[in-house]
N, C-alpha and C positions, 0 to 999 in steps of 0.2 A: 609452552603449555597452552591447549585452548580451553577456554570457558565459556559450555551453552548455557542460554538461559532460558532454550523451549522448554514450554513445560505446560500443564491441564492442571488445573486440582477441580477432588470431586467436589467441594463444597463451590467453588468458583464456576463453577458451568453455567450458573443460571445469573450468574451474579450481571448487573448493570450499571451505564456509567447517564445516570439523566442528567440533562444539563441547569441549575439554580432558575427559577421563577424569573431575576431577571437579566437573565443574561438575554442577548442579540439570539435568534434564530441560528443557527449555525449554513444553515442555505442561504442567508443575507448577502448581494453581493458585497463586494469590497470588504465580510468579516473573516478576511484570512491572519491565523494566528504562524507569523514567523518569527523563528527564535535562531539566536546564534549556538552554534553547537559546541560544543567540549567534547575530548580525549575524555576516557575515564584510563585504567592503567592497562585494560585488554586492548585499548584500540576502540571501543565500540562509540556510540552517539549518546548525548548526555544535554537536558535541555533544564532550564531553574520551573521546579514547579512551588508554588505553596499551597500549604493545608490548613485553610482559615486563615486565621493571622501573623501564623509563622512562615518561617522559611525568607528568601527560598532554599529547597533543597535541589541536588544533583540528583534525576531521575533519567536512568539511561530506556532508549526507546526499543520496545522491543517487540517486533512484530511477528514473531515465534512464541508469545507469551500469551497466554488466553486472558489473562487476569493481572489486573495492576497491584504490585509489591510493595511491602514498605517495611526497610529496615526494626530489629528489633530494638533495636539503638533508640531509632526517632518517635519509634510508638511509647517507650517508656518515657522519653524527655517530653512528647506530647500529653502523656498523662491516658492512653488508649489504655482502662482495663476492661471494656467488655470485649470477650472473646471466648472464640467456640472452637472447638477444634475440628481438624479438615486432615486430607489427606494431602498432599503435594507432590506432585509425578515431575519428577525432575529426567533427564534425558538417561539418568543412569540410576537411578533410587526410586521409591513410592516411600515416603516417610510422614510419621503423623506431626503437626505442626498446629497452632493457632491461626484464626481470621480474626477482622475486627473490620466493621465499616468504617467509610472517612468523609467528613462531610466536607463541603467546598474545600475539594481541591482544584485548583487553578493550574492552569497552563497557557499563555498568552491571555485571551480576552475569555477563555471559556472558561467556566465551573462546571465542574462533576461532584454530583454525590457517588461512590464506590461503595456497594453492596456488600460487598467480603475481596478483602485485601489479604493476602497470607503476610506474616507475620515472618522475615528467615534473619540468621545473622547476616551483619554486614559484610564478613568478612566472605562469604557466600556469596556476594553480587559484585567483586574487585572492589572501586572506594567509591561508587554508587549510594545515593540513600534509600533509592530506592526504584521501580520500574515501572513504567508508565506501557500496559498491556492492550490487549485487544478492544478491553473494557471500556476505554477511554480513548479509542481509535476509529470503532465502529461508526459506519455511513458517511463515512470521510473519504481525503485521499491524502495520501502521508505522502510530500514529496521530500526528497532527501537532495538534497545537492552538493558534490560534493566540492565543489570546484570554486564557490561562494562560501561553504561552513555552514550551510541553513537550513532547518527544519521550517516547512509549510505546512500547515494543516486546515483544510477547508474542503466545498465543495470540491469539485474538479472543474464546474465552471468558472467560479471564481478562482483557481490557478493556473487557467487558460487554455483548456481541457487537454487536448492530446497535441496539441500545437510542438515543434521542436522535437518531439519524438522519433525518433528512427526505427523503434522495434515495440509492437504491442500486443502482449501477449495475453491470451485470456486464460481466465482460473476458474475452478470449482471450489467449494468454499466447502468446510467441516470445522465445526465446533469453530465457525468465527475464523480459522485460517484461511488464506488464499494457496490454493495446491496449485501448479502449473504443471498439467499432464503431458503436454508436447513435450518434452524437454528429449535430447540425444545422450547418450555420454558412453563412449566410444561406443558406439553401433547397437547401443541398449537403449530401449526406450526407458524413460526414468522419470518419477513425478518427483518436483522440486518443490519445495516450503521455502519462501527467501524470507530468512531472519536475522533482524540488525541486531540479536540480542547475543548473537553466535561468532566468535570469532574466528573459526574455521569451518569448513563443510564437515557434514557428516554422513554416512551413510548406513542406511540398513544392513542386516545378515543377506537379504535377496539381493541385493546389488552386490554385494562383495561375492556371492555363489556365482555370479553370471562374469562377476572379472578373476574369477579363482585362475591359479599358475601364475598371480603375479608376484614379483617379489618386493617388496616393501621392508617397513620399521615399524619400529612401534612409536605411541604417543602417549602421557597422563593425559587426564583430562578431570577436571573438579565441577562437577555438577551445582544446580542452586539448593541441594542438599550438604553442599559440603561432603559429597561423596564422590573419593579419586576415587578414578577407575584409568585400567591399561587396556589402549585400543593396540589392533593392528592400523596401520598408517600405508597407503599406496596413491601413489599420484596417476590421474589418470589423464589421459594424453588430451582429450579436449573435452569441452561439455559444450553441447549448441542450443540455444535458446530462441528462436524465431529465425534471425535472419544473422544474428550474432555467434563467433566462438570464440571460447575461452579454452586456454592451452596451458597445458602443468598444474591441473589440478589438487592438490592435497587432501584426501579425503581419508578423515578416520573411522574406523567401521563400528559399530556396536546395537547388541541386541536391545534396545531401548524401549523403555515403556511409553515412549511420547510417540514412537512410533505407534505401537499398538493401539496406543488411544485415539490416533485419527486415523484407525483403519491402513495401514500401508507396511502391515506384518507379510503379505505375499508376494506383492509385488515391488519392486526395484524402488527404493524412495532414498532422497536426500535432501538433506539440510544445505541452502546456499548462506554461508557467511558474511563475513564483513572484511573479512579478504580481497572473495573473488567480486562483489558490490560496489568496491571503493576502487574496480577498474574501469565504473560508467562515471560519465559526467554528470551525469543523476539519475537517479531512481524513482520511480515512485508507485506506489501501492492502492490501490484504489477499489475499498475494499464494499462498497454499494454496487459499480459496476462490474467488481470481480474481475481486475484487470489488472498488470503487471507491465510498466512501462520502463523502456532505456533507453539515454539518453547518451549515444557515445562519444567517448574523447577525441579530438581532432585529431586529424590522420588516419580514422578508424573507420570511415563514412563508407556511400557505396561502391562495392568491389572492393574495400579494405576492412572487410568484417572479422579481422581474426585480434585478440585482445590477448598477447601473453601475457600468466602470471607466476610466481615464483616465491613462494611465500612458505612460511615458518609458524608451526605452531606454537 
């Protein structure tokens, strides 16, 4: 079964993540926040935050996510009652929910106050407490590694800027995403979303019209609404990203509102995973210079760019 957690809510558009009075600069050299990473039960990246005095909690990372989440579990045991209600665009629902702000929340050395946090059940994010979104991401570069288990977050100077990287791909940015518009997939041009909050790829209705005649299966899939829905499921033979390709794609299709809300209702768009992700030796997101970096697995280097993957919703 896969489980996205892209998603927009209208009350969270505007919302921000300022950093506490005194915290370090976050351009400081040498103030990089690295965390060891957890499995949550999808498979996805999960790092200890806490909120004031508590915690810490499991907040998985999601960079398909405009807006940082927070269990409705921890907001009651926290004593959160102010709260307003919002809408919540989940990749298969629009459903009306609660926000509430959250003051110093922490994650390594940094504090964030969070503006409007949606409010969802737990049971909603797998065994997550909560999600640490765009909000709290912003003018960073998020490096993923996956080879160590380690979450980086800092300048991109201070993580040794493009150094070690073998493919850098550049993005356009919407509502706080990074889009990467080069991307291939089988002989279609395709903008990618790469989100660690997704455990499979997904695609729009216009990428599935341009691979129509294929024969596939179907997939569930449970939204951060807590809304199953039945995709169609087709694997597509490669997808090429700069100088890199990925072969045996799984890609589930659906008419989704997270599409519509970053604009990529016409043309061929998809969600990259935590599947096809966890076939670099790191990742990283770099969302000031709007850049999409890979770092690949040995054996993989130049003239050995093709990355098979094989993977299960």
């Amino acid at each position: 079964m896969g489980w996205i957690a892209a998603f927009v809510t209208a009350a969270a558009a505007a919302a921000t993540a300022a950093p506490a009075g005194q915290v370090a600069d976050p351009a400081t050299a040498g103030d990089v926040d690295i965390l060891e990473l957890e499995r949550e039960r999808y498979n996805r990246l999960t790092v200890p935050v806490s909120i004031g005095d508590h915690g810490p909690f499991d907040f998985m990372i999601d960079t398909g996510a405009q807006a940082t989440v927070l269990s409705l579990d921890v907001a009651d045991r926290l004593g959160i009652h102010e709260r307003q209600p919002a809408i919540l665009v989940g990749m298969a629902s629009r459903m009306p929910i609660e926000v509430a702000s959250l003051r110093d929340l922490t994650l390594g050395n940094r504090v964030f106050d969070i503006a409007t946090a949606p409010l969802v059940a737990q049971s909603n994010i797998g065994s997550a407490d909560g999600i640490l979104g765009l909000d709290s991401l912003q003018d960073q570069r998020v490096l993923l590694d996956f080879e160590e288990r380690r979450l980086a977050v800092a300048d991109a100077e201070t993580l040794g800027g493009n150094k070690g990287f073998e493919i850098v791909v550049r993005a356009r940015s919407e509502l706080g995403q990074l889009i990467i518009t080069s991307a291939n997939l089988d002989g279609i041009r395709v903008n990618v979303v790469v989100d660690t909050g997704a455990a499979g790829s997904v695609g729009n209705l216009a990428l599935q019209e341009r691979l129509r005649g294929r024969k596939g299966g179907t997939t569930e899939m449970t939204d951060i609404n807590g809304v199953q829905v039945s995709s169609s499921l087709e694997v597509a033979r490669e997808i090429r990203i700069g100088r890199v390709k990925l072969t045996n794609i799984p890609i589930a299709f659906l008419d989704s509102p997270t599409f519509k809300a970053l604009g990529l209702i016409e043309e061929p768009a998809m969600v990259l995973g935590m599947n096809e992700l966890r076939m670099f030796k790191r990742v990283a997101i770099d969302f000031r210079d709007r850049k999409v970096l890979f770092d690949l697995p040995s054996g993989a280097g130049m003239g050995r760019d093709t990355i098979g993957s094989v993977f299960n919703f």
